[in-house]
C-alpha positions as CSV (number, residue, x, y, z in Angstrom):
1,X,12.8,50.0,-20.3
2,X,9.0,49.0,-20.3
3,X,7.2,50.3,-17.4
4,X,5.7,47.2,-16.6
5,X,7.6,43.8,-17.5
6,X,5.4,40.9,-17.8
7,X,6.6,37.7,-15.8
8,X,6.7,34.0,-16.8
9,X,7.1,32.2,-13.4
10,X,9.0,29.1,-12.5
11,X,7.6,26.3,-10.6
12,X,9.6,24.2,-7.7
13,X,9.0,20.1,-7.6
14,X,9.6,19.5,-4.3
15,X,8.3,15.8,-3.1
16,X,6.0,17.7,-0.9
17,X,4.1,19.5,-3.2
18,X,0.4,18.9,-4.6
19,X,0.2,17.6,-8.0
20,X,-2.8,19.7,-9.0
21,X,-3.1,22.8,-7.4
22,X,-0.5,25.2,-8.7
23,X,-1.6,23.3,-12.5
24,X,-4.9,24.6,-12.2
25,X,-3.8,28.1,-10.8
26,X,-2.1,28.6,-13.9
27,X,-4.5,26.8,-16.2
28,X,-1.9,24.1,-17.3
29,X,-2.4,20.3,-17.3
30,X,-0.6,18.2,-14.2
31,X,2.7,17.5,-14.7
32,X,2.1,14.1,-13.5
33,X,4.8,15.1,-10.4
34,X,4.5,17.0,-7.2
35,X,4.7,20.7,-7.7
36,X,5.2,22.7,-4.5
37,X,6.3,26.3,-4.8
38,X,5.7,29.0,-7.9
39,X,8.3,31.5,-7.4
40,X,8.1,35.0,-8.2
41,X,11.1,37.2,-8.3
42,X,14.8,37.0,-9.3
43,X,16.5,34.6,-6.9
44,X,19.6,33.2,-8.8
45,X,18.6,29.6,-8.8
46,X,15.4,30.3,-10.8
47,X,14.3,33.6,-11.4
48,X,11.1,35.0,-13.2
49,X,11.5,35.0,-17.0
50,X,10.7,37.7,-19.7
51,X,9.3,37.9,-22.9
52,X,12.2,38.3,-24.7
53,X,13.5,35.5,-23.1
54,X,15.7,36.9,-20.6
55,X,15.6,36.9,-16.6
56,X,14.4,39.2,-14.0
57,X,17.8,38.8,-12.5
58,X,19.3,39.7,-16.0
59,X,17.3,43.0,-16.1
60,X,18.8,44.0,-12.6
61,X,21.8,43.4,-13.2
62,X,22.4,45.2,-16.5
63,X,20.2,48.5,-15.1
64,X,20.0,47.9,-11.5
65,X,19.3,51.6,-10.7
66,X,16.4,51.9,-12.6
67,X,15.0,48.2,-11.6
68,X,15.5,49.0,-8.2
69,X,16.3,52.5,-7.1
70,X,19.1,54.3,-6.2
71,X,22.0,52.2,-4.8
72,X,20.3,49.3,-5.0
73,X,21.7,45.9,-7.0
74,X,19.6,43.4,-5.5
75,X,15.2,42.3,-5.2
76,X,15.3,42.1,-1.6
77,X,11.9,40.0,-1.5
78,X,10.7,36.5,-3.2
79,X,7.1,36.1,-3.4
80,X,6.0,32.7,-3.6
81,X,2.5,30.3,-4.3
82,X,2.8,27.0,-1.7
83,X,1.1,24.3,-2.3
84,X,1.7,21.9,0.6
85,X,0.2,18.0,0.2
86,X,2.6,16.7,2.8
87,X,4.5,18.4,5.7
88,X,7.7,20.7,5.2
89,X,11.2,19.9,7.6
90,X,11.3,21.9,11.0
91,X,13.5,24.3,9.8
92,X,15.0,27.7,11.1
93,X,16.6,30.8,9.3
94,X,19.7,32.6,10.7
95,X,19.5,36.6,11.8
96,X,21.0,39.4,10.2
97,X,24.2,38.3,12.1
98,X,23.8,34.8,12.2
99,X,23.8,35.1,8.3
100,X,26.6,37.4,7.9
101,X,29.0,35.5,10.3
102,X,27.8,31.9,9.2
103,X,28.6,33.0,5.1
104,X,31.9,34.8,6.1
105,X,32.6,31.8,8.1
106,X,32.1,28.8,6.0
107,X,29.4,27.8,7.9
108,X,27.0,26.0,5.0
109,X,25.1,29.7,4.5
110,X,24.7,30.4,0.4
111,X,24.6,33.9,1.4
112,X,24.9,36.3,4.0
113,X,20.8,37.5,4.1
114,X,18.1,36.6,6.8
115,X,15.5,35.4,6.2
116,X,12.2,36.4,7.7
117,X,8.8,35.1,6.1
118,X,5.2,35.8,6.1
119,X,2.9,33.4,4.8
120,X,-0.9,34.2,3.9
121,X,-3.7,31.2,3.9
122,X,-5.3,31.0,0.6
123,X,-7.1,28.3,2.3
124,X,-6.9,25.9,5.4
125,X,-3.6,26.4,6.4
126,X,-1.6,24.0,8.7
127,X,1.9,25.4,10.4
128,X,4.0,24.3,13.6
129,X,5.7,28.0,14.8
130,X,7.8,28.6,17.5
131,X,7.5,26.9,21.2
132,X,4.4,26.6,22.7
133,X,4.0,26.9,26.9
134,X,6.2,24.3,28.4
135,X,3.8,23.2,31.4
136,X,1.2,22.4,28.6
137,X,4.0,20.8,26.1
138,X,4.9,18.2,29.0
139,X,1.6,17.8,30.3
140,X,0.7,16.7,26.6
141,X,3.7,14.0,26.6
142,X,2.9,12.9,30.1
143,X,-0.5,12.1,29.3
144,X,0.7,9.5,26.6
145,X,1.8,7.5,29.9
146,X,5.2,6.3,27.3
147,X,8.6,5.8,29.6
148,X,10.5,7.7,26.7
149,X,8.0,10.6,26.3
150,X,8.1,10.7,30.3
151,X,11.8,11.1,30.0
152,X,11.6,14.5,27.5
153,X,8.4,15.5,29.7
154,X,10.8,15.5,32.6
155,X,13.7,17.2,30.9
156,X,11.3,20.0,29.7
157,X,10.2,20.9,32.5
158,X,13.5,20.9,34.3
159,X,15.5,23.0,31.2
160,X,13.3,24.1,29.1
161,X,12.6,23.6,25.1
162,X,16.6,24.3,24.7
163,X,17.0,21.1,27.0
164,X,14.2,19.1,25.6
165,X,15.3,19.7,22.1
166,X,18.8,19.1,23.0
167,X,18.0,16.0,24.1
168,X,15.7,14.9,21.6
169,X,18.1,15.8,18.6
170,X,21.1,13.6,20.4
171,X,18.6,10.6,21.6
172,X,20.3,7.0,20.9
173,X,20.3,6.1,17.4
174,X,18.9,2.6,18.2
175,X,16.1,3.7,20.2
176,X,14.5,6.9,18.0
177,X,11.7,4.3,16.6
178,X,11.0,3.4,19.6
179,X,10.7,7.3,20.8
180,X,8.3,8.2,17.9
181,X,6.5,4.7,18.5
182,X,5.1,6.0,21.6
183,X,3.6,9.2,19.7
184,X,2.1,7.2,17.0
185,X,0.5,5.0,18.8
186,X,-1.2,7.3,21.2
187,X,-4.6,8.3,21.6
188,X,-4.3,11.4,23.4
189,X,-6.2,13.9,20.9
190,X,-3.7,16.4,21.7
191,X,-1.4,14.5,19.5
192,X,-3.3,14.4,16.0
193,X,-1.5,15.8,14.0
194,X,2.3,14.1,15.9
195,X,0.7,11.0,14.9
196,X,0.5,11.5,11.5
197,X,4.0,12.8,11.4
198,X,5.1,9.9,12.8
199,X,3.6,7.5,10.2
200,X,5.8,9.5,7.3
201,X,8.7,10.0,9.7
202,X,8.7,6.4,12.3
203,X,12.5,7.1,13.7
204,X,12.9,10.7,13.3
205,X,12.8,12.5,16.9
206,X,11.8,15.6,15.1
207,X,8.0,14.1,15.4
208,X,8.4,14.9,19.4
209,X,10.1,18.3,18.9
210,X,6.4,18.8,16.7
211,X,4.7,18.1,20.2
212,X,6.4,20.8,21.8
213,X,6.0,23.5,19.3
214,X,2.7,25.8,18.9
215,X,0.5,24.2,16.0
216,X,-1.2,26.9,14.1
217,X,-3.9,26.7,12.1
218,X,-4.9,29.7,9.7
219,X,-8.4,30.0,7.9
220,X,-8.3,31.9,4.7
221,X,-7.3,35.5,5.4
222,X,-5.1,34.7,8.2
223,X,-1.5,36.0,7.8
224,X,1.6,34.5,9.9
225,X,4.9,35.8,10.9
226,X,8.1,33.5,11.4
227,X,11.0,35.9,12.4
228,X,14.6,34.7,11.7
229,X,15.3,32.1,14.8
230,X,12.1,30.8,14.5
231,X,11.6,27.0,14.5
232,X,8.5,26.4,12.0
233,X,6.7,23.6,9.3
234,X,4.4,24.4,6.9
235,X,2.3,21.0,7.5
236,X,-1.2,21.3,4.9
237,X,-2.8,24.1,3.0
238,X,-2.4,26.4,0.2
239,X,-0.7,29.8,0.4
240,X,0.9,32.8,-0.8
241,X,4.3,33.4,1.2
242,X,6.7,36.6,1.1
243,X,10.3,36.3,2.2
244,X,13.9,38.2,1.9
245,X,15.4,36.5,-1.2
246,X,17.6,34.2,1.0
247,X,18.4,30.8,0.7
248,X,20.0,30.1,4.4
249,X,17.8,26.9,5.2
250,X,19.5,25.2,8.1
251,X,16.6,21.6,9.2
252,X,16.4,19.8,12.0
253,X,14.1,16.4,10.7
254,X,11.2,15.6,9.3
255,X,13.4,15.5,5.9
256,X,15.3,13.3,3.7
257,X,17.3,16.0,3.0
258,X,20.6,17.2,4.6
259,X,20.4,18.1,8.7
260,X,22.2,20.5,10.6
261,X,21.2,19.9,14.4
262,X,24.3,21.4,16.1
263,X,23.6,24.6,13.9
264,X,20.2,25.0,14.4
265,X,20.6,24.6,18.7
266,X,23.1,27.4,17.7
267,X,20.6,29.8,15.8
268,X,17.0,28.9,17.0
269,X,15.3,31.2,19.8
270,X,13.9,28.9,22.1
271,X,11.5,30.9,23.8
272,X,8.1,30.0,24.4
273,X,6.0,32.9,22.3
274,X,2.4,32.4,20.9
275,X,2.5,32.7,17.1
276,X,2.6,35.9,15.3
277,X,-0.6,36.1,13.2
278,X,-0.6,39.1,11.3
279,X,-3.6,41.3,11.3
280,X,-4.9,43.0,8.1
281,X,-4.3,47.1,7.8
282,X,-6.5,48.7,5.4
283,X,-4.5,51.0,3.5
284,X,-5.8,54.2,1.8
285,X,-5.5,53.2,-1.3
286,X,-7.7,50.1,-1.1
287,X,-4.9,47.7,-0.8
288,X,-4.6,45.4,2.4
289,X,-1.5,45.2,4.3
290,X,0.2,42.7,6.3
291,X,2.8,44.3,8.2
292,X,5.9,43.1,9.5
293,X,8.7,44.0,10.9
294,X,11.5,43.5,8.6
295,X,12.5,46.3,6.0
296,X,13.2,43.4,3.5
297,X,9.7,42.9,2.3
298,X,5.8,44.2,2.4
299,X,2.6,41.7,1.2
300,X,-0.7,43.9,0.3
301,X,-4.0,42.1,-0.9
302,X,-6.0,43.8,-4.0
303,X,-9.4,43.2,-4.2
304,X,-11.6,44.3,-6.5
305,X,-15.1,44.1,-8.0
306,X,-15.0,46.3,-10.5
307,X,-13.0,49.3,-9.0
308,X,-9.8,50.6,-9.2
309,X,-7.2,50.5,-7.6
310,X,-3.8,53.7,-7.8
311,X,-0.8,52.9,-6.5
312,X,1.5,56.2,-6.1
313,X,4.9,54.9,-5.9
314,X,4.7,50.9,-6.7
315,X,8.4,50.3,-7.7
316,X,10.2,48.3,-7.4
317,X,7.1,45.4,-6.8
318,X,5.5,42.3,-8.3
319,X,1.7,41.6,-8.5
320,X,0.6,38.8,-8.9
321,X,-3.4,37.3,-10.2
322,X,-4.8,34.5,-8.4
323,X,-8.5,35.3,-9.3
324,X,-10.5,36.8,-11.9
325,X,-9.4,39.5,-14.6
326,X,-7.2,42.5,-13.9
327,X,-5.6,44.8,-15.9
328,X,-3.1,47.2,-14.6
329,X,-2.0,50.2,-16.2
330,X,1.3,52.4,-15.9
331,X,1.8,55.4,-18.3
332,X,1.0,54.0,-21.6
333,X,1.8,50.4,-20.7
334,X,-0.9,47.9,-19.7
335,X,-1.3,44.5,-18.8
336,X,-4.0,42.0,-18.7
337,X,-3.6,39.7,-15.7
338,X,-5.7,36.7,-15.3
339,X,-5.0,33.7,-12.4
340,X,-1.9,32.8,-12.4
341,X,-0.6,36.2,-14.0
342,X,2.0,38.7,-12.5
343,X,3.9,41.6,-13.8
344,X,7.4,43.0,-12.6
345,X,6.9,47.3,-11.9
346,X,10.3,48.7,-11.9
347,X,11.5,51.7,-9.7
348,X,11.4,54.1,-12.7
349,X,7.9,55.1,-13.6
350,X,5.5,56.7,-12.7
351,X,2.3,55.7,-10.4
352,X,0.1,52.3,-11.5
353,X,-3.2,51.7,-11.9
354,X,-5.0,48.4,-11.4
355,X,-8.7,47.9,-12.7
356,X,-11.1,45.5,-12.9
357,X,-12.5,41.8,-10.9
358,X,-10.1,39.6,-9.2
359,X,-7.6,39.3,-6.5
360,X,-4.0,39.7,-6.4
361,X,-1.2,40.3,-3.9
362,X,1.6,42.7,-4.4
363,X,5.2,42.2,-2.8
364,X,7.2,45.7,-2.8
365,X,9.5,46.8,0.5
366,X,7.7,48.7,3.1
367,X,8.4,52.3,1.5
């Protein structure tokens, strides 16, 4: 088995996905279409390709041990390019347990992982995370001076975000454009970014479950942290996002696609918590880490100007090029990486060496 295996990475067309930037990442023309995600890694619905025109997936499953280590038969990480034009569904992501009971129970899980995730701004980055103070959260829908938004003010205050979204996620069919009416047409400045979801989304009650969540905005370099139970939206920006190769997605609005509101009241920590923005660790090696909590997954930055970087024990891991021209070197294998270029190292080998200008990020588990 080649020490380093060379990836060809598939791309996700989601609707809300920009139709240029992940095109001019890899140096392709525009598909015409949105393209939102670049995945990187070997999740079963579309895994990272080979050059001899097999999967990622394939190679772990017909030499897992020496993919992955000892006792292992699965990547436990997806890394991932996002490229977000228009704003993602409030969505949360079951627990360890959560996952395992809701897949042994029929519950709509695909499988019985978590799913914590990390996502680092490549540039402005726009996210709702969590629940944000409830005082301020009601004093923001008060201010609109809107009977409805009155009513959730009242009820958050009284019960909390569990009440509020409770409420929110059972209000009358016939009266949710209403509701989000009296968000979009507000002035309160507070409510910028509420507004705009409610143009795209005019009956969809998620729009006030936006007001009462923290809205984060990363610069470039920022790093944040959405635990499992986490409500979040990835709203504008693009970024490079790490997660346990899961696909338990359970939404609550802002989506034409399928919701699951009694499920997600079920799962969701509704806790008021400020957002978890991840600081960088310099590491001795010269990569950057983003540590997390979760064994499932660690994101380091490379950044180099002409030096080098060794990495003593990189497998199993994927790197991946966004800038410049890197080469990386492992026993006698190398491999040119220019933007939009990634290799696979497997568990067996030997340490790797990356040279050159550029920047890349690496997903491996925190080892």
């Amino acid at each position: 088995m080649s020490e380093l295996l060379r990836l060809d990475n598939p791309i996700r067309a989601y609707d809300w996905g920009s139709r240029t930037v992940l095109a001019e990442l890899l140096g392709r023309p525009a598909s015409g279409g949105p393209q939102a995600e670049l995945w990187v890694g070997a999740h079963p619905t579309a895994p990272s390709r080979l050059p001899d025109g097999s999967s990622l997936l394939d190679r772990i499953t017909s030499a897992p041990e020496s993919t992955l280590g000892p006792g292992e038969d699965r990547l436990p990480f997806l890394l991932k390019v996002l490229a977000v034009e228009h704003p993602l569904s409030l969505q949360v992501h079951p627990d360890a347990d959560q996952a395992r009971d809701g897949h042994a129970g029929g519950r709509g899980y695909q499988d019985a992982w978590p799913k914590p995730e990390l996502v680092y701004a490549l540039t402005r980055f726009e996210a709702l995370c969590g629940f944000a103070d409830p005082e301020r959260a009601a004093a923001l829908l008060t201010s609109v001076r809107g009977e409805r938004l009155g009513r959730v003010a009242d009820v958050l205050t009284a019960g909390g975000p569990r009440a509020a979204v409770t409420a929110l996620t059972t209000w009358p069919e016939h009266d949710r454009r209403a509701l989000v009416a009296e968000v979009g047409r507000s002035t309160v400045p507070g409510l910028a970014r509420p507004r705009r979801l409610a143009e795209r989304h005019p009956a969809d009650p998620g729009v006030v479950i936006a007001v009462l969540m923290n809205h984060v905005t990363l610069d470039p370099g920022q790093a944040l942290f959405a635990r499992p139970r986490t409500l979040h939206a990835y709203l504008c920006g693009t970024g490079v996002e790490i997660m346990a190769n899961s696909d338990n997605v359970v939404r609550g609005g802002l989506t034409t696609k399928h919701v699951d509101v009694a499920e997600l009241r079920a799962i969701t920590d509704f806790s008021p918590s400020p957002p978890e923005l991840v600081a960088p660790v310099p590491l001795p090696n010269g990569e950057t880490s983003f540590p997390t909590p979760t064994p499932y997954f660690r994101l380091t930055r490379l950044q180099l100007s002409g030096t080098s970087v060794e990495i003593p024990a990189p497998g199993p891991s994927a790197l991946l090029c966004l800038d410049g021209d890197l080469t990386v070197t492992r026993g006698t294998a190398a491999e040119r990486l220019r933007r939009g270029g990634s290799v696979f190292l497997p568990a067996a080998g030997g340490p790797a060496t990356v040279t050159g200008h550029g920047l890349a990020f690496r997903a491996s588990l925190p080892r």
